[in-house]
TIMI-2910 file (N, C-alpha, C, CB; in pm, 1 decimal, decimal comma, always signed):
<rs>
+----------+----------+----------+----------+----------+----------+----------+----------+----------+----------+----------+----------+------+
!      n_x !      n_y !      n_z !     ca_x !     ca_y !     ca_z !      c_x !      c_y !      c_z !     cb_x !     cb_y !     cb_z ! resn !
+----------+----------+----------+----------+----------+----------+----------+----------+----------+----------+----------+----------+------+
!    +21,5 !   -704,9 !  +2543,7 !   -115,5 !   -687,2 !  +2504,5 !   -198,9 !   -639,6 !  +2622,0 !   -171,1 !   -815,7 !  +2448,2 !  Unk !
!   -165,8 !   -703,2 !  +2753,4 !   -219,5 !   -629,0 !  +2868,4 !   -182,6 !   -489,0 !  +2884,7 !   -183,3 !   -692,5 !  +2984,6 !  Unk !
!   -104,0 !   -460,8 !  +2862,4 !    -74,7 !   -299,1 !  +2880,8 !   -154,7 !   -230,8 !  +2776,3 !    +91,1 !   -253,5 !  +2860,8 !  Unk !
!   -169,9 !   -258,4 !  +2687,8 !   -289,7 !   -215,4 !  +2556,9 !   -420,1 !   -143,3 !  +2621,7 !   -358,6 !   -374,7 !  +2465,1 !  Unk !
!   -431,9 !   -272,6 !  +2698,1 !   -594,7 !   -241,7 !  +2754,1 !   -592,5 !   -148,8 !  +2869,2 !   -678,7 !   -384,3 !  +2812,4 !  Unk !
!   -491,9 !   -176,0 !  +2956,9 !   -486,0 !    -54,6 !  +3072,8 !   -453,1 !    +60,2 !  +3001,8 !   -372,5 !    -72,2 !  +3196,4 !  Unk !
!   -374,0 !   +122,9 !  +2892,4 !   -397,0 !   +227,0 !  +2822,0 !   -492,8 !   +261,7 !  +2792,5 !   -354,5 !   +232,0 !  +2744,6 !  Unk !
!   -605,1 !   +158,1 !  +2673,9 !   -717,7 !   +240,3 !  +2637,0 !   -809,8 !   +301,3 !  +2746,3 !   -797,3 !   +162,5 !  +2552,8 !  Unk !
!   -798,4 !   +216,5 !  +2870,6 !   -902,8 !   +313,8 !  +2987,4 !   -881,7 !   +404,3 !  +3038,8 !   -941,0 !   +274,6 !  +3092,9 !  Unk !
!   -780,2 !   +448,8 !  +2997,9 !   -758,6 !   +555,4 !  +3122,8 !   -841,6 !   +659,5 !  +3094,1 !   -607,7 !   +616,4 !  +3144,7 !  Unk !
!   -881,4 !   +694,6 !  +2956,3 !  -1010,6 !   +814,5 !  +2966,8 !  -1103,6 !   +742,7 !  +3005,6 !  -1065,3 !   +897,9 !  +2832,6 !  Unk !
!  -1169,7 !   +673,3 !  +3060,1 !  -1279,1 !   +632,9 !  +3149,9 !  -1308,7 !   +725,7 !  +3238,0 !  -1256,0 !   +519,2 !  +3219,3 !  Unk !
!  -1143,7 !   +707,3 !  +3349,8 !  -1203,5 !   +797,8 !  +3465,7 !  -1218,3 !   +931,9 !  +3458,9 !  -1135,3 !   +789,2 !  +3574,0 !  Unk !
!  -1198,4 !   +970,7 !  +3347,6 !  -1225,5 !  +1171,9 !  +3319,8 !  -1397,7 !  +1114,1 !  +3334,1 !  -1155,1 !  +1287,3 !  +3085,3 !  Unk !
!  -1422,6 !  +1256,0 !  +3445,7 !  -1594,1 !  +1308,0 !  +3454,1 !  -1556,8 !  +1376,3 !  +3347,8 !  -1676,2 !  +1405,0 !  +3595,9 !  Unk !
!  -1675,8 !  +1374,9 !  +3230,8 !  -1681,6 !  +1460,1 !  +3152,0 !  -1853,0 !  +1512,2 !  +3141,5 !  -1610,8 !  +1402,0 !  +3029,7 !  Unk !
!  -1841,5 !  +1632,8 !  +3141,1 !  -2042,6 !  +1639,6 !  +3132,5 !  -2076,3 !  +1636,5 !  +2930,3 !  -2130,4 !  +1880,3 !  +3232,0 !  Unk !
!  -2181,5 !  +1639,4 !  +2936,4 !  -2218,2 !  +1643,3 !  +2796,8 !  -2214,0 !  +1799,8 !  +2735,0 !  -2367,4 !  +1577,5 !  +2784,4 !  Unk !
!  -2201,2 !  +1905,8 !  +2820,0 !  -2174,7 !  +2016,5 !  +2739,9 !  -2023,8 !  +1996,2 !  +2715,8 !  -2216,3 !  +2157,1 !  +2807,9 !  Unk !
!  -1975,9 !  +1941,5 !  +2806,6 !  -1780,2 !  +1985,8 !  +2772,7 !  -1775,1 !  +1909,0 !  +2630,8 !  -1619,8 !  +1891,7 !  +2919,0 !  Unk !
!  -1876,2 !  +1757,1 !  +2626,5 !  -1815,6 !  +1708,5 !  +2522,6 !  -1871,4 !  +1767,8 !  +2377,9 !  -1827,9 !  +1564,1 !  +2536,7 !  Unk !
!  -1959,4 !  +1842,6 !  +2410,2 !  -2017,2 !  +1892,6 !  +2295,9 !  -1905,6 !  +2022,7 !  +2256,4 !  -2185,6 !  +1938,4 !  +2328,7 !  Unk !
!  -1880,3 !  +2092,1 !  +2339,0 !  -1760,7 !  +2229,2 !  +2325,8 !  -1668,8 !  +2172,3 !  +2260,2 !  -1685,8 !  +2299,2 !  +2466,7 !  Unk !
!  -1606,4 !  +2026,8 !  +2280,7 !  -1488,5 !  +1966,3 !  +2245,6 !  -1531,9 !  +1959,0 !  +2136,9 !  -1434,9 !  +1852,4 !  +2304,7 !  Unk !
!  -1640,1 !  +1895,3 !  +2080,6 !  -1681,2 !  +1886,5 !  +1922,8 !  -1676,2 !  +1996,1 !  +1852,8 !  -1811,6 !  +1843,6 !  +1897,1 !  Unk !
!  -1740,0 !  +2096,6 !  +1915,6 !  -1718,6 !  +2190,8 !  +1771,8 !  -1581,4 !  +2275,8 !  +1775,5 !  -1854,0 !  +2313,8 !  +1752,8 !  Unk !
!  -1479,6 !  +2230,8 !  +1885,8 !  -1374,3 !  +2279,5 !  +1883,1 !  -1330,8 !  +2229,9 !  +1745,8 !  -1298,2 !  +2250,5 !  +1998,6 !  Unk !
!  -1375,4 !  +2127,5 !  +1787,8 !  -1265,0 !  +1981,6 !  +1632,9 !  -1328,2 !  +2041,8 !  +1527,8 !  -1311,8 !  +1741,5 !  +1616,7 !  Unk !
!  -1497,7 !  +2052,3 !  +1536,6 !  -1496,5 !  +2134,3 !  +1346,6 !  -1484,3 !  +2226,8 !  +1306,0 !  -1585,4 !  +2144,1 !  +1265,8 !  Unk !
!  -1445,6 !  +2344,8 !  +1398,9 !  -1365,4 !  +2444,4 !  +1375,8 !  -1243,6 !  +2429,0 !  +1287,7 !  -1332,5 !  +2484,5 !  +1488,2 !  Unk !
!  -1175,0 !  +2355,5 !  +1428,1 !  -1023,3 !  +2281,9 !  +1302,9 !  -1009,6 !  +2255,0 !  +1238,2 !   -952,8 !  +2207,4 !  +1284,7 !  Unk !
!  -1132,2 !  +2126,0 !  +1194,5 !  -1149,3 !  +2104,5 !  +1045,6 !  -1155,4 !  +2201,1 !   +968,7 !  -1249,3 !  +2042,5 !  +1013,0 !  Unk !
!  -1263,1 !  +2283,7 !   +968,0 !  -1278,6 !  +2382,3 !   +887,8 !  -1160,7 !  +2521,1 !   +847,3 !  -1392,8 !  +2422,1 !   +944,4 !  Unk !
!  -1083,9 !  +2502,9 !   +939,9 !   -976,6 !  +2621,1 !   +902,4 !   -879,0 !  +2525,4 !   +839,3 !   -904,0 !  +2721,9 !  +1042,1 !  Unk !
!   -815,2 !  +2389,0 !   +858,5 !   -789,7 !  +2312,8 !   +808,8 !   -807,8 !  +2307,6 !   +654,1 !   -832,6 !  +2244,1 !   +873,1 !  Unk !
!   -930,4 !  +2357,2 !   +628,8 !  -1000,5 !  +2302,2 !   +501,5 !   -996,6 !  +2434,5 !   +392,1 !  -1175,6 !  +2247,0 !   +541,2 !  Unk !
!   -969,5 !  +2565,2 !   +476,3 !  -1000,6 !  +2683,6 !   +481,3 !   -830,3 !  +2694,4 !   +401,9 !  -1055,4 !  +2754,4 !   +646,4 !  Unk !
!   -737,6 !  +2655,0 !   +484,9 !   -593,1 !  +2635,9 !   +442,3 !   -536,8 !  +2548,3 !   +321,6 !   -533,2 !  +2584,8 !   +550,8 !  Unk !
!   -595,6 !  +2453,1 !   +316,6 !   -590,9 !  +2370,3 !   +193,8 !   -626,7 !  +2417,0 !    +73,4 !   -660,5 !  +2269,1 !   +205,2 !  Unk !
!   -741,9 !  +2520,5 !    +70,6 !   -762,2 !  +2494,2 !    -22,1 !   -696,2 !  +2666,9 !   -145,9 !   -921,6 !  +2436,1 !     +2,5 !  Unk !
!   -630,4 !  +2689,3 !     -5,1 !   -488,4 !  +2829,7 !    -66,8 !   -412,0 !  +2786,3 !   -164,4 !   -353,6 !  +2879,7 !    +49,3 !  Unk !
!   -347,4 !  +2598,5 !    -64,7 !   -244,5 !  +2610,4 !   -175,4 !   -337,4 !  +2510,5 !   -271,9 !    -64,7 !  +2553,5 !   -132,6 !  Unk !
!   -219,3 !  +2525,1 !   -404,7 !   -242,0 !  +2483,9 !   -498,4 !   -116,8 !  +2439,4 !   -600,9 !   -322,9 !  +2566,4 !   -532,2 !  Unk !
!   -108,1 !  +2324,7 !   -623,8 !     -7,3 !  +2270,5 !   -678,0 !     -7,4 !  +2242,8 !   -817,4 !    +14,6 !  +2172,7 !   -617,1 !  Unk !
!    +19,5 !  +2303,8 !   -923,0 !    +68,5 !  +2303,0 !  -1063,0 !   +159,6 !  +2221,2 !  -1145,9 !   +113,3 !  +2397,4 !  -1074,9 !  Unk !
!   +143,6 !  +2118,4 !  -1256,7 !   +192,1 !  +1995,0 !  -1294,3 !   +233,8 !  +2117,9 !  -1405,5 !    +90,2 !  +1836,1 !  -1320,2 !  Unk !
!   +401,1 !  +2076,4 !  -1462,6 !   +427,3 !  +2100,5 !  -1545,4 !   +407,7 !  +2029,1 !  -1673,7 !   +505,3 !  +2123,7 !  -1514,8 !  Unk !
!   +412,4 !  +2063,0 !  -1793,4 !   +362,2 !  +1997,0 !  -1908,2 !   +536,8 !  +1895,2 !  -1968,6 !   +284,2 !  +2149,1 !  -2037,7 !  Unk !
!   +560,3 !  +1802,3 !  -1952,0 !   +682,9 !  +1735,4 !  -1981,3 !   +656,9 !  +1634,2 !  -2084,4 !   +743,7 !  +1674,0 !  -1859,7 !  Unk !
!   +740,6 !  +1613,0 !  -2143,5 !   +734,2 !  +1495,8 !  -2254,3 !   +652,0 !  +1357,5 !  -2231,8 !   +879,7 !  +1450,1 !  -2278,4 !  Unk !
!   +717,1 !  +1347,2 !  -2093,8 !   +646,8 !  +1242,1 !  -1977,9 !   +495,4 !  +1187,0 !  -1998,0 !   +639,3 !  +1322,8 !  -1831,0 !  Unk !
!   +467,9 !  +1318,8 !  -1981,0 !   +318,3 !  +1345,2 !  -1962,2 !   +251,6 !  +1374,7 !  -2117,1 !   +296,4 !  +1486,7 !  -1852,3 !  Unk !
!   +305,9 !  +1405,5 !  -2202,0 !   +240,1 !  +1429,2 !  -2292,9 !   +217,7 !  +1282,3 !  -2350,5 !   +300,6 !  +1532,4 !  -2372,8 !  Unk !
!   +347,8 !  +1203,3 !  -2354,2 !   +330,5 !  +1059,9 !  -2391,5 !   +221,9 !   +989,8 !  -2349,3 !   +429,9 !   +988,6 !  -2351,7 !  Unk !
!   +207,6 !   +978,9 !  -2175,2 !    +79,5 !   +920,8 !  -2166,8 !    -44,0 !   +928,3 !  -2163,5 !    +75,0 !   +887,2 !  -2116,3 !  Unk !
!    -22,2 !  +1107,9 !  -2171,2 !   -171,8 !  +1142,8 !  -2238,4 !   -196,7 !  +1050,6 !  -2397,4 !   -174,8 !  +1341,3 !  -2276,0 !  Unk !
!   -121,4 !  +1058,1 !  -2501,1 !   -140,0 !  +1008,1 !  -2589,9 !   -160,1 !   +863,4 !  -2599,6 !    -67,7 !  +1048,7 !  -2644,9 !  Unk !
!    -70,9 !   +789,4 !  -2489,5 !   -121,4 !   +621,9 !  -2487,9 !   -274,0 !   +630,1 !  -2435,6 !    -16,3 !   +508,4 !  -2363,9 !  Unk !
!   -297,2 !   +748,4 !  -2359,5 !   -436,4 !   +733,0 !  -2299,6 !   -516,6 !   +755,9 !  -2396,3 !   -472,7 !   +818,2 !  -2187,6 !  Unk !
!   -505,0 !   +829,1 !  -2466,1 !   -598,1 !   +875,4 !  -2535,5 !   -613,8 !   +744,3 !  -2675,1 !   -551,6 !  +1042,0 !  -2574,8 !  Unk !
!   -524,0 !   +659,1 !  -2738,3 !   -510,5 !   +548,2 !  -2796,8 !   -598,5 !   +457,2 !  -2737,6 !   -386,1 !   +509,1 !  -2798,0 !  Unk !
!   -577,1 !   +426,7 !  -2608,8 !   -641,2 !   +323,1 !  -2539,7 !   -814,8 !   +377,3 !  -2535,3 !   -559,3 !   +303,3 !  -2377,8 !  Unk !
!   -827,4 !   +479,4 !  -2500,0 !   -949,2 !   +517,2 !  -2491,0 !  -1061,5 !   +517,7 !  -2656,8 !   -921,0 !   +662,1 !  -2420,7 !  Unk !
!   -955,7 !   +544,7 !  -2775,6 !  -1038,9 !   +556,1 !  -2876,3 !  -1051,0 !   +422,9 !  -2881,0 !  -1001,1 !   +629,8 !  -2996,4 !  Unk !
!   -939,0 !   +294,2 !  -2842,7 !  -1009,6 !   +188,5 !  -2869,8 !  -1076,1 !   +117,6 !  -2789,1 !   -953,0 !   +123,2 !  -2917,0 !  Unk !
!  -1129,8 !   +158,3 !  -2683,3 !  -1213,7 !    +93,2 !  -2573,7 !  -1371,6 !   +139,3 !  -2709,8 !  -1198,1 !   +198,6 !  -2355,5 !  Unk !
!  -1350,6 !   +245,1 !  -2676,7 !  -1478,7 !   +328,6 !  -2773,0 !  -1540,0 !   +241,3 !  -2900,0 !  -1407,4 !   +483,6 !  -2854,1 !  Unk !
!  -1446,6 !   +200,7 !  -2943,7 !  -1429,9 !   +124,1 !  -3093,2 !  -1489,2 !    -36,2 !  -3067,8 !  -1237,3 !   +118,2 !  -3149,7 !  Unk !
!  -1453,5 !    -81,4 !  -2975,0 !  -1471,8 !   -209,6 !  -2963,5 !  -1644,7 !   -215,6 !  -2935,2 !  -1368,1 !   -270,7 !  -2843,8 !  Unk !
!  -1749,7 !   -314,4 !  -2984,8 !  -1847,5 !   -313,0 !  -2947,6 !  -1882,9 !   -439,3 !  -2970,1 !  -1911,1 !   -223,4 !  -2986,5 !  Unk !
!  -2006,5 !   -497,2 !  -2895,6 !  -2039,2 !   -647,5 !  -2853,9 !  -2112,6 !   -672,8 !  -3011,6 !  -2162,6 !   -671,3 !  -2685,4 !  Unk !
!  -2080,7 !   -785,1 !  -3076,3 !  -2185,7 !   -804,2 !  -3155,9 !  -2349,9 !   -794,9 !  -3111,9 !  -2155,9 !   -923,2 !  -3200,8 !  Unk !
!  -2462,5 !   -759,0 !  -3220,2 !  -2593,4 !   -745,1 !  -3167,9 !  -2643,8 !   -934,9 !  -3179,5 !  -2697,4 !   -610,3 !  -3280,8 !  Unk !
!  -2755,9 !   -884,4 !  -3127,1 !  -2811,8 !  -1041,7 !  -3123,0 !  -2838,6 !  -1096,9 !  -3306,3 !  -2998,3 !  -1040,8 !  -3015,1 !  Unk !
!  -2866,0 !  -1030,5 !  -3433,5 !  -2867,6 !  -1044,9 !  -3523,4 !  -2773,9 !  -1077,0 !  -3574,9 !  -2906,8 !   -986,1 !  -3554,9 !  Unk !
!  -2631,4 !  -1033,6 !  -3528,0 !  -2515,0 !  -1118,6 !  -3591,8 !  -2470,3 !  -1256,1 !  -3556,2 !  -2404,3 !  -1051,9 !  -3576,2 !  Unk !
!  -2524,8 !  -1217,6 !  -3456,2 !  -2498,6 !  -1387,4 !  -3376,6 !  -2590,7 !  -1450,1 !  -3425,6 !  -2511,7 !  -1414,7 !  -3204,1 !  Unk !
!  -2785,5 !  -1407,9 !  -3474,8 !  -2850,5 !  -1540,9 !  -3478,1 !  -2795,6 !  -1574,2 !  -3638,9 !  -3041,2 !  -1536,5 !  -3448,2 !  Unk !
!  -2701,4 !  -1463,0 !  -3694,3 !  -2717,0 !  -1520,0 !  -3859,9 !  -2595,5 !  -1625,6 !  -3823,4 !  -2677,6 !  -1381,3 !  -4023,7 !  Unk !
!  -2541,2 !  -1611,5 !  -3764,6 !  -2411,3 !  -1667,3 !  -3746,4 !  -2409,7 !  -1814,6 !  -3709,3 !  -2342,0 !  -1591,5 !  -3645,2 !  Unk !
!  -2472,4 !  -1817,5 !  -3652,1 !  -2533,3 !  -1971,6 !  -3602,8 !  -2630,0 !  -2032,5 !  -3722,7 !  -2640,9 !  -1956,0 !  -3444,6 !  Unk !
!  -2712,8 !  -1969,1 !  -3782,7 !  -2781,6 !  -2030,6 !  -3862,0 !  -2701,1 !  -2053,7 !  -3970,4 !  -2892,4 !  -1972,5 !  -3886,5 !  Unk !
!  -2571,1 !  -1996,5 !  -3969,1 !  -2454,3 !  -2061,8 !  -4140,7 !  -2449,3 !  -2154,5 !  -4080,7 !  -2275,2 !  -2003,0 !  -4209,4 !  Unk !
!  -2364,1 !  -2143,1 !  -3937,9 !  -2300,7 !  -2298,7 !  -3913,7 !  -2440,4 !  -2403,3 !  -3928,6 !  -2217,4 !  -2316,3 !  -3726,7 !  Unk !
!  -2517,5 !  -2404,0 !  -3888,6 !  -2671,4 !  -2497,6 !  -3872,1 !  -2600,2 !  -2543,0 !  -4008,6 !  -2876,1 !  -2410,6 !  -3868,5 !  Unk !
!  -2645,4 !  -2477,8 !  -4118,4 !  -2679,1 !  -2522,6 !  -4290,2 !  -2542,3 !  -2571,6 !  -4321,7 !  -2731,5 !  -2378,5 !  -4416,1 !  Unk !
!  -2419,1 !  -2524,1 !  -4267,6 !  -2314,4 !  -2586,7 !  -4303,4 !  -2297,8 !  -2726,0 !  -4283,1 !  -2227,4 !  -2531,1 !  -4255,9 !  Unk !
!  -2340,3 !  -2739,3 !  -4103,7 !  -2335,7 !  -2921,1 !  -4077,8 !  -2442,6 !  -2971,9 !  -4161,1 !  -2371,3 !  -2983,0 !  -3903,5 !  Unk !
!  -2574,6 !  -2925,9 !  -4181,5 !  -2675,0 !  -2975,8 !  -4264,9 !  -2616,5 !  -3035,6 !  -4408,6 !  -2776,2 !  -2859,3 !  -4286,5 !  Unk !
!  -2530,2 !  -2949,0 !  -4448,9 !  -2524,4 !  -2947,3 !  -4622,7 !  -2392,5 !  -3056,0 !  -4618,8 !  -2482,3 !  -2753,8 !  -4718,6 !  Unk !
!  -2288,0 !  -3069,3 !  -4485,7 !  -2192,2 !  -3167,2 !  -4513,8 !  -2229,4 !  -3305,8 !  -4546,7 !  -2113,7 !  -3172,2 !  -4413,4 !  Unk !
!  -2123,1 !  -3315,2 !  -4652,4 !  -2152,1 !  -3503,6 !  -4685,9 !  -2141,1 !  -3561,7 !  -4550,5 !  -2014,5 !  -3600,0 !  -4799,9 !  Unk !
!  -2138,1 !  -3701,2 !  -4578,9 !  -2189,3 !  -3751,2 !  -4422,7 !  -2014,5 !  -3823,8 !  -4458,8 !  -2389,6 !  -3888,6 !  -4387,2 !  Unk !
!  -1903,2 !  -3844,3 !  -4540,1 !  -1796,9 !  -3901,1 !  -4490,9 !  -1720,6 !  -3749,5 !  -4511,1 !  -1741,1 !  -4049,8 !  -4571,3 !  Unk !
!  -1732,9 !  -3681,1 !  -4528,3 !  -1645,0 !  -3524,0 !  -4531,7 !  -1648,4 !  -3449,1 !  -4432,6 !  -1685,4 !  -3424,6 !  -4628,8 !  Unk !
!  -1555,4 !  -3401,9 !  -4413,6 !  -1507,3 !  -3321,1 !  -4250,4 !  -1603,2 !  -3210,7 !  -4297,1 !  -1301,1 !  -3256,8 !  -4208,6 !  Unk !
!  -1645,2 !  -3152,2 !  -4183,2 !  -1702,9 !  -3058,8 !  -4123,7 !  -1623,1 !  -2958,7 !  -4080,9 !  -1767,3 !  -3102,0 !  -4035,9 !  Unk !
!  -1638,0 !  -2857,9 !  -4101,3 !  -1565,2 !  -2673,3 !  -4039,7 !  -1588,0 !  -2689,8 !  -3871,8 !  -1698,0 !  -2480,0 !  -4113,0 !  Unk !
!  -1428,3 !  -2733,2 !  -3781,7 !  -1490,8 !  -2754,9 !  -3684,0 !  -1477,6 !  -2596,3 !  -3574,4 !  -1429,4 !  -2900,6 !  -3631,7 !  Unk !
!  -1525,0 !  -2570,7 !  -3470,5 !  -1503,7 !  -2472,5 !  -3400,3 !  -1381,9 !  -2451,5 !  -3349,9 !  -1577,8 !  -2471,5 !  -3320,6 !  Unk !
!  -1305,2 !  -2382,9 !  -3348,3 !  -1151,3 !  -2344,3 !  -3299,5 !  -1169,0 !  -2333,9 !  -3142,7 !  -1086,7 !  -2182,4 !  -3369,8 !  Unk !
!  -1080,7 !  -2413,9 !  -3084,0 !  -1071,4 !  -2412,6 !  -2932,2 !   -975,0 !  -2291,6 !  -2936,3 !  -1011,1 !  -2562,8 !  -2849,6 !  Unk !
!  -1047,2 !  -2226,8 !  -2807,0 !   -977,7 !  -2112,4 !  -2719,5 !   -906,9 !  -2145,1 !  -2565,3 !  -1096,1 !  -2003,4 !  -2692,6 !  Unk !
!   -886,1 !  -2063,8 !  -2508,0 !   -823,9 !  -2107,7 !  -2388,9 !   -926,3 !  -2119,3 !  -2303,2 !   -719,3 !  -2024,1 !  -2337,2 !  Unk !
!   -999,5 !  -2020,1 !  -2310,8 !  -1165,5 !  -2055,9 !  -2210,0 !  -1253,7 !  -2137,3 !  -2203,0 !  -1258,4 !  -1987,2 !  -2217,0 !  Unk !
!  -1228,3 !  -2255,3 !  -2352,7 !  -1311,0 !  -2370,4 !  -2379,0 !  -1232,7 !  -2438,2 !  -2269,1 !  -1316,4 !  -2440,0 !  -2538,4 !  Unk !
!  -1147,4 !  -2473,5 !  -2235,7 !  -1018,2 !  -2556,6 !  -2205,7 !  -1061,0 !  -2596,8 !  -2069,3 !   -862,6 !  -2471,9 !  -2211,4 !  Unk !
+----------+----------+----------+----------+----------+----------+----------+----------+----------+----------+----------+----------+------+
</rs>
């Protein structure tokens, strides 16, 4: 781990002035830029395979039913609550009651 640190210094002792380091910079975005200039020649082409057609189609399944699914509005819920209300209301007092079904998230 000591040798770590005597590595990272050794550019310390370079004099460097602030134009060299500025020359050095736009050396680098030069590079970048021809870099970027080169990339974007090639171009790589997916063939159409069974593969792929399959999971386009699971995708596209999954997606119509994300689409499909929607939150009840607040009106279904307040009618919904107001059955159960009148249901416990209207039960005899020795007769079971409709009770709520436990889920795993009640738990």
């Amino acid at each position: 781990m000591i040798g770590m640190w005597q590595v990272g210094g050794w550019g310390m002792d370079l004099p460097l002035s602030s134009f060299q380091l500025l020359v050095a910079g736009g050396a680098l975005l030069i590079c970048a830029a021809v870099l970027l200039m080169v990339r974007r020649k090639t171009q790589v082409e997916v063939e159409s395979s069974v593969v792929t057609e399959e999971v386009m189609a699971y995708l596209g399944r999954i997606a119509n039913a994300l689409e499909g699914l929607q939150m009840p509005n607040s009106e279904a819920i307040t009618k919904d609550v107001l059955l159960r209300l009148q249901e416990i209301a209207n039960a005899k007092p020795n007769g079971k009651v409709r009770e709520m079904p436990v889920t795993l998230l009640d738990r």
